[in-house]
C-alpha positions as CSV (number, residue, x, y, z in Angstrom):
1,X,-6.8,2.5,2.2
2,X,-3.9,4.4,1.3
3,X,-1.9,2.5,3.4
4,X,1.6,0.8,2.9
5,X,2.6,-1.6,5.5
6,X,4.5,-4.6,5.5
7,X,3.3,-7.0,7.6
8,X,5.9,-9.5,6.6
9,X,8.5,-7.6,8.3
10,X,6.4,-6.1,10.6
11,X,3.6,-7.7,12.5
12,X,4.4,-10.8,14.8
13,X,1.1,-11.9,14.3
14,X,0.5,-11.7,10.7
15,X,3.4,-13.9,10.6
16,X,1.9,-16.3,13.1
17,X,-1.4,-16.6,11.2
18,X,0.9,-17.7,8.2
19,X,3.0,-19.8,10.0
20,X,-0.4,-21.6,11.4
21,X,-1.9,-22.1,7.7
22,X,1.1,-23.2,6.0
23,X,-0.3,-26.7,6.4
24,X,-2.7,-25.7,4.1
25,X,-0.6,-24.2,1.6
26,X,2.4,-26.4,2.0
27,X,4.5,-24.4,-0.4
28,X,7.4,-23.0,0.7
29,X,9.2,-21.9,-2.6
30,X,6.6,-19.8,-2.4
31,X,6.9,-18.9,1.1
32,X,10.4,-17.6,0.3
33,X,8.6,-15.1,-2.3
34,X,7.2,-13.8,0.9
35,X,10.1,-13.7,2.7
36,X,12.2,-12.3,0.1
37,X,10.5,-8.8,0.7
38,X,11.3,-9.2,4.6
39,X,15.1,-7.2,3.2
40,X,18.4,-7.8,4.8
41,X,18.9,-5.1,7.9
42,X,17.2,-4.8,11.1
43,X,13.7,-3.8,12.1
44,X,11.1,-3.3,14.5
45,X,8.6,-6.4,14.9
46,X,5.0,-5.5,16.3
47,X,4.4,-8.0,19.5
48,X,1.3,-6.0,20.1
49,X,-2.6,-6.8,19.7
50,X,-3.9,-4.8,16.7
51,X,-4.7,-6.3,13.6
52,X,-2.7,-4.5,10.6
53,X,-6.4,-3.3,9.8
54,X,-7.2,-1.6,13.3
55,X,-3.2,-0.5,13.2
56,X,-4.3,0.9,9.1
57,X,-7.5,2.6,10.7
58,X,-6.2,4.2,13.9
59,X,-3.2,6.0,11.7
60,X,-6.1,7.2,9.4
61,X,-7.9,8.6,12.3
62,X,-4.8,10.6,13.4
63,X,-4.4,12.2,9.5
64,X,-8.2,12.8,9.1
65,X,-8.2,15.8,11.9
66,X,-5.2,17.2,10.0
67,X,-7.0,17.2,6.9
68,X,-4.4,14.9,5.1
69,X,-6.6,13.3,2.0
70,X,-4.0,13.1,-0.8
71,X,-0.5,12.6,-1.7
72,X,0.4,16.0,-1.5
73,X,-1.4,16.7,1.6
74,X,0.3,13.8,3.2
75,X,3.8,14.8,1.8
76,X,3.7,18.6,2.5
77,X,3.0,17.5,6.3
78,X,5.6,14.8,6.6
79,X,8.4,17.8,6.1
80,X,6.5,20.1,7.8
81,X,9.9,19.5,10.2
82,X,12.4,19.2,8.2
83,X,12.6,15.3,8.4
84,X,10.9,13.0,5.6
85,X,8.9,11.1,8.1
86,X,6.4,11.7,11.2
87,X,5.8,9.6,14.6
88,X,2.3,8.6,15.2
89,X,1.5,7.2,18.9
90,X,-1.8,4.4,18.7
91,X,-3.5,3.8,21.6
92,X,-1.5,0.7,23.1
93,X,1.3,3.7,23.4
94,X,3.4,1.9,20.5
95,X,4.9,4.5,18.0
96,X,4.6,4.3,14.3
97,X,6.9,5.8,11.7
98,X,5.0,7.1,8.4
99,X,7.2,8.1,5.5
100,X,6.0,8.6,1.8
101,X,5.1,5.2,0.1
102,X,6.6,4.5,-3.2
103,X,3.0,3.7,-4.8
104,X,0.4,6.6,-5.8
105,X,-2.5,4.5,-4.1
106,X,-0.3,3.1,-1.0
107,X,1.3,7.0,-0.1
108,X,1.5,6.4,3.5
109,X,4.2,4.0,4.5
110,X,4.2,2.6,7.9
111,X,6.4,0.6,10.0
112,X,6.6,0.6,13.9
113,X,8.9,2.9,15.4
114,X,12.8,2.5,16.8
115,X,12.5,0.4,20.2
116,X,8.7,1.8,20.3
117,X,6.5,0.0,22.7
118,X,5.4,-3.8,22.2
119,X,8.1,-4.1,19.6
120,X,11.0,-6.1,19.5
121,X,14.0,-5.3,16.7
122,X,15.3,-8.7,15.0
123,X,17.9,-8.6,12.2
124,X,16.0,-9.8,8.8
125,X,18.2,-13.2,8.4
126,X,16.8,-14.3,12.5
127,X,13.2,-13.6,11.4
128,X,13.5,-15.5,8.0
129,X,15.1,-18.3,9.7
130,X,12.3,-18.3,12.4
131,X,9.9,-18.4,10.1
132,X,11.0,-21.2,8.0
133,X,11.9,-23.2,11.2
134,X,8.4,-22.9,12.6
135,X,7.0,-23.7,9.2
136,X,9.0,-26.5,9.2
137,X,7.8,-27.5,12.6
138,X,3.9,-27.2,11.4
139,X,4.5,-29.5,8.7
140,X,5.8,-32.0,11.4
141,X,9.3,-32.0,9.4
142,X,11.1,-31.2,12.0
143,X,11.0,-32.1,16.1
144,X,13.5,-30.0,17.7
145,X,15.7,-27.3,16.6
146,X,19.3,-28.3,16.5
147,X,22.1,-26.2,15.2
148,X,22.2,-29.0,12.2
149,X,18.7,-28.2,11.2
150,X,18.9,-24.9,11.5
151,X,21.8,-24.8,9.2
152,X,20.3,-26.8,6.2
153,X,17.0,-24.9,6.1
154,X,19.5,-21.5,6.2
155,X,21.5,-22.9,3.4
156,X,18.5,-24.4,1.3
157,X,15.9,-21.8,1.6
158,X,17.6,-18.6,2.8
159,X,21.2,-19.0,1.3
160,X,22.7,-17.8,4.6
161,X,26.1,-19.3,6.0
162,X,25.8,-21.4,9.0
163,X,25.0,-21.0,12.7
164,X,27.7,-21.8,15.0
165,X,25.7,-22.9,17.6
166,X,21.7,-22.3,18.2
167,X,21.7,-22.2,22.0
168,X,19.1,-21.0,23.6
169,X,20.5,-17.5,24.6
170,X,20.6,-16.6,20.7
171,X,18.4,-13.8,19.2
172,X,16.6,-16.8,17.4
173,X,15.9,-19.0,19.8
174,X,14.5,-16.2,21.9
175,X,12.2,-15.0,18.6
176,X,10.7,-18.9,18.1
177,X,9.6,-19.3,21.6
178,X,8.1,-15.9,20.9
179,X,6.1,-17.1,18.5
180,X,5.3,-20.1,20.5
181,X,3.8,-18.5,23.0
182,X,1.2,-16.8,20.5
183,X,3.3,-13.7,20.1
């Protein structure tokens, strides 16, 4: 497939399926390879229930009526408007932005859209953390999140400064217990 998604940065439960097998790997120098790519702004996180294939496959069925099969198909029609990007609407109602993929074989680039339906925005350095805590949590070394754990595994792994508190109104708190609950 031609497509170029993310699903680090952009799939809840991608992420969940990795957070479940990391007992399995149990490498999380590795893990931070991973996470590395996950950037440093905000972004749209897909809560929804399509696999990044069926997500993959149901953007190709929108481009293969338009008669987009190449490169420069696909890049004369996302400035057919003006704009560098178009909006794509799956069938669960969430919106997808496609923009032009760095990569000659991965040309369509795809992340969910701007406060698009079963999404949830999260600033890069919450869903890092989230991860790693979880991770943590699977490997049974750690019990319960307290603002001092939370504040070595930022400083170890993710060389970010400190939390003042991790209550459990923050941004992060609310994103784990997502993930608890299965996305």
């Amino acid at each position: 497939m031609p497509i170029n998604f993310n699903c680090w940065k952009h799939h809840a439960g991608f992420i969940k399926q990795q957070i479940d097998s990391v007992k399995e790997i149990k490498d999380l120098d590795q893990l931070k390879v991973y996470l590395l790519k996950i950037g440093e702004s905000q972004m749209d996180l897909y809560l929804g229930m399509y696999s990044p294939i069926n997500i993959s496959e149901q953007i190709l069925d929108c481009l293969h009526p338009k008669k987009i099969f190449s490169a420069l198909l696909y890049k004369d029609w996302l400035s057919k408007d003006g704009k560098d990007y178009q909006l794509v609407e799956l069938k669960d109602k969430s919106v997808w932005t496609l923009r032009l993929g760095d990569d000659a074989e991965r040309y369509v680039h795809i992340h969910p859209g701007r406060y698009s339906p079963n999404t949830v925005r999260v600033k890069a350095t919450t869903l890092k953390t989230a991860i790693f805590l979880l991770c943590f949590e699977q490997l049974g070394e750690v019990k319960s999140f307290e603002t001092e754990t939370v504040n070595k595994i930022r400083k170890k792994y993710l060389d970010e400064p400190p939390l003042k508190s991790f209550s459990m109104a923050s941004g992060l708190r609310r994103l784990i217990d997502r993930f608890n609950k299965n996305v």
